[in-house]
N, C-alpha and C positions, 0 to 999 in steps of 0.2 A: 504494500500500500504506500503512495506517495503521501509523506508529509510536508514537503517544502523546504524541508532544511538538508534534502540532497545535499552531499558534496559537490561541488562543480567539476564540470570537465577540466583537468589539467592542462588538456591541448588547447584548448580554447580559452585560455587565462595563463601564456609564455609570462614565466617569470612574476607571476603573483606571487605575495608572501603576509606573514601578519596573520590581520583576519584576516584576508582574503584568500590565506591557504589551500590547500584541497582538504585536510582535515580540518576548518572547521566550519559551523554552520553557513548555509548558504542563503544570509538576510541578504536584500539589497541595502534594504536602509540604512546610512552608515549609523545611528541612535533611533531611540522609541524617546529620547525627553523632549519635552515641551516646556521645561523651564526656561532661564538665560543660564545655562551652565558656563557658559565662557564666561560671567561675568567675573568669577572667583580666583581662575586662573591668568586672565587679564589686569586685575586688580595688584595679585601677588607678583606680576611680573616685574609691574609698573612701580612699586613699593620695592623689591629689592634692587632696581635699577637706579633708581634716583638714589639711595645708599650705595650702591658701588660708586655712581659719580661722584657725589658729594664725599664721600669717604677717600678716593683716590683723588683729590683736588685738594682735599684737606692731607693728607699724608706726603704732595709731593710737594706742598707749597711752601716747609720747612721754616715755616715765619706763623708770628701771632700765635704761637702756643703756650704763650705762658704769661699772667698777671697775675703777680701776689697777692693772694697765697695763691691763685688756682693755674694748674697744669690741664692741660686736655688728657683726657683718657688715652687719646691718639696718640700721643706721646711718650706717655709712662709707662715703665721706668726708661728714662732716656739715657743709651747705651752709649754715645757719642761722645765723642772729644767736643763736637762742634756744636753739643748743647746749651743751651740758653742757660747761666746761672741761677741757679734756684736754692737759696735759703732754707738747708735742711730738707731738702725737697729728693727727689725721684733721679739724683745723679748719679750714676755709676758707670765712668768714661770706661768701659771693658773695650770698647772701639778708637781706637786711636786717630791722630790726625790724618792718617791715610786714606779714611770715610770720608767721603764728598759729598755723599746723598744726604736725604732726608733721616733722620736719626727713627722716624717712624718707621721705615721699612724694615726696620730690626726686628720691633716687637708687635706688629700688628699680624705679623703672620700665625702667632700663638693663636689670639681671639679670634681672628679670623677663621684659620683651619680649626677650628673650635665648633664655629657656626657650619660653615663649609659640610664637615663630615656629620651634622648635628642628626638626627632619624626626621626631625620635622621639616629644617629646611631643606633636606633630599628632595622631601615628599613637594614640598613649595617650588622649588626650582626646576625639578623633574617636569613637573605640570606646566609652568608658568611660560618656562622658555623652550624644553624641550618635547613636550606635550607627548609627554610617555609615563601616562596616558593624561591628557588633558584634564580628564574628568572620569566619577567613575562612571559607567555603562556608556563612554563615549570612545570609540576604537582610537589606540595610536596609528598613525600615517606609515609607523618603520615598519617596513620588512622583515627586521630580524632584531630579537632581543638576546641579550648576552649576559642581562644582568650585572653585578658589581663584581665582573670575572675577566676584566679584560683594564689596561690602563686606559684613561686616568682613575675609571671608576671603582677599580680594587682600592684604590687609595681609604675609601671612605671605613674602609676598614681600621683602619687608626686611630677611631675616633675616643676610643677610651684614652690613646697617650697622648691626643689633646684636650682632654679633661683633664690631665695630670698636671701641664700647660698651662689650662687654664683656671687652676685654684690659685697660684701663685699671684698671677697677673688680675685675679678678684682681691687678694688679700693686700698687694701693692695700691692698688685705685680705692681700697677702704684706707689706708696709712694717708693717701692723697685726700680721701673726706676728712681726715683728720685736721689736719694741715690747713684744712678752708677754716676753720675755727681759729686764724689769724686773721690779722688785718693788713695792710699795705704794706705796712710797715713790721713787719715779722712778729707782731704782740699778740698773745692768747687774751682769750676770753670775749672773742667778737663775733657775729653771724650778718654776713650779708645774705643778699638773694641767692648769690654763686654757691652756697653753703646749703643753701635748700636746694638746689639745681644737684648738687653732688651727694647729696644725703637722699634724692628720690630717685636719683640714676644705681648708687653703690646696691640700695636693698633689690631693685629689679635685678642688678646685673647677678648677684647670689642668690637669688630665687629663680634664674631662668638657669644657671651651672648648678644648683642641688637640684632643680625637676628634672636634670638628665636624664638619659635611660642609663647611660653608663653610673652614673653615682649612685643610682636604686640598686642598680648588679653588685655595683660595689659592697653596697653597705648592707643588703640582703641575700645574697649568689652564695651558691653551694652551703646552705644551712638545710640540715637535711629536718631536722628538730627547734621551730620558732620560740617553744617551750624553753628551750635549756639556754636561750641567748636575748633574753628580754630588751636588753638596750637597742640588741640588734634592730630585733624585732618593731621596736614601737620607730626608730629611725626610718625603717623600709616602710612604714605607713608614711609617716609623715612626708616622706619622701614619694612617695606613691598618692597620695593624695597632690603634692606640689606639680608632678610628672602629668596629672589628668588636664591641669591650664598649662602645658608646657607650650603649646602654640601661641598663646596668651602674652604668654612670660617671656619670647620669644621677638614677639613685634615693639611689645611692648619695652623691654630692653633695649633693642634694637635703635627705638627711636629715639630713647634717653639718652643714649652714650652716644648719639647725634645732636643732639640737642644741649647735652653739656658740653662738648665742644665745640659749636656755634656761640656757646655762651662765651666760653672763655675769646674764641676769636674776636669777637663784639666787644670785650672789653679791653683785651691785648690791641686791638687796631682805634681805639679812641671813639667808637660809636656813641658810647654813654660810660657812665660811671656805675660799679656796682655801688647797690645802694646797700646801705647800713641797718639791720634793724635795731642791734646794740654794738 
């Protein structure tokens, strides 16, 4: 009995692949949705583009990253001989005067391949730019899928040793909120705007690195018995409940640690003054 979802003729389809295989069903329609499914992967594309740009303008532009007390994220710790002086601040010349470039391109590739290899933004980038698969119930275009078994995309496989990475470079830019807790003049006990901009970017940026998937494996993986390791235990919740807004914690981060360095640029290039609350 024919149902319709014959296999197609091979001869009659040279060099089909994908869905349009001989094994599998044989829809014409490329989807059954009727929503705007492209809106979402439109959206995401558009959203990590304008952060690549802006983040690679800001990292190659090697100026305006620094006004006391506040450093850019983009910046910290700055590895360079050819860093800006900064008062107790994020210097550790390990790079000598032989560095020419931007002293960012040191350390942005920590956070960066952080995000990069992260399991949400695969899923964000996959879609957005690579539209594999665009959406779900909506077919990808490729002919052949290889999955994360071939370079560059084995790479993402490493993504637990840039969580390793990336605790350090969270617990360096909480030392840099500390540090906002001065004023112009290197004196404690002050809070400008810049202090609130780095105190609402630090807790994103350690709530979207503990909702990892790698830090839940970490701090719950291979316990055979939840009973016999309680601290573990109540951690991998915690952690498992943070991992559920990890898309959340994600953009949202995202924006912050853009946003705090817009700030400090705005202030380092003389657009306004931060303001003082005490």
């Amino acid at each position: 009995m024919a149902t319709g979802t014959e296999p197609p003729d091979t001869e009659s389809q040279p060099g089909s692949g994908g869905v349009r295989s001989a094994t599998r069903a044989a829809i014409d329609a490329p989807h059954l949705r009727t929503d705007r499914w492209w809106l979402a992967p439109a959206a995401t594309a558009a959203g990590l583009l304008a952060f690549v740009v802006y983040s690679t303008w800001r990292a190659l532009a090697n100026a305006d990253y620094y006004a006391a007390p506040y450093v850019s994220p983009f910046y910290s710790p700055c590895l360079a001989e050819n860093c800006e002086p900064m008062k107790a601040g994020p210097n550790w010349a390990l790079f000598g005067d032989w560095w020419g470039l931007s002293p960012a391109i040191i350390i942005l590739i920590f956070p960066l391949g952080f995000r990069l290899t992260c399991y949400y933004y695969r899923k964000a980038y996959y879609r957005g730019f690579w539209a594999s698969p665009p959406a779900c119930a909506v077919a990808e275009p490729h002919k052949k899928y290889t999955g994360e078994t071939r370079f560059p995309l084995i790479l993402q496989n490493i993504h637990r040793y840039f969580f390793y990475a990336a605790v350090p470079v969270a617990g360096i830019l909480t030392y840099d909120t500390v540090l906002a807790f001065r004023d112009e003049d290197y004196e404690w006990g002050h809070m400008g705007l810049g202090t609130l901009v780095f105190l609402v970017n630090i807790v994103l940026i350690w709530a979207y690195t503990l909702s990892c998937h790698s830090c839940r494996h970490i701090v719950g993986g291979k316990l055979k018995h939840f009973s016999r390791h309680p601290v573990r235990y109540r951690m991998w919740q915690l952690v498992g409940r943070m991992n559920a807004r990890h898309m959340q914690l994600a953009w949202a981060s995202l924006v912050s640690v853009a946003l705090a360095d817009l700030y400090v640029f705005l202030i380092a290039s003389g657009v306004f003054e931060d303001p003082r609350f005490f």
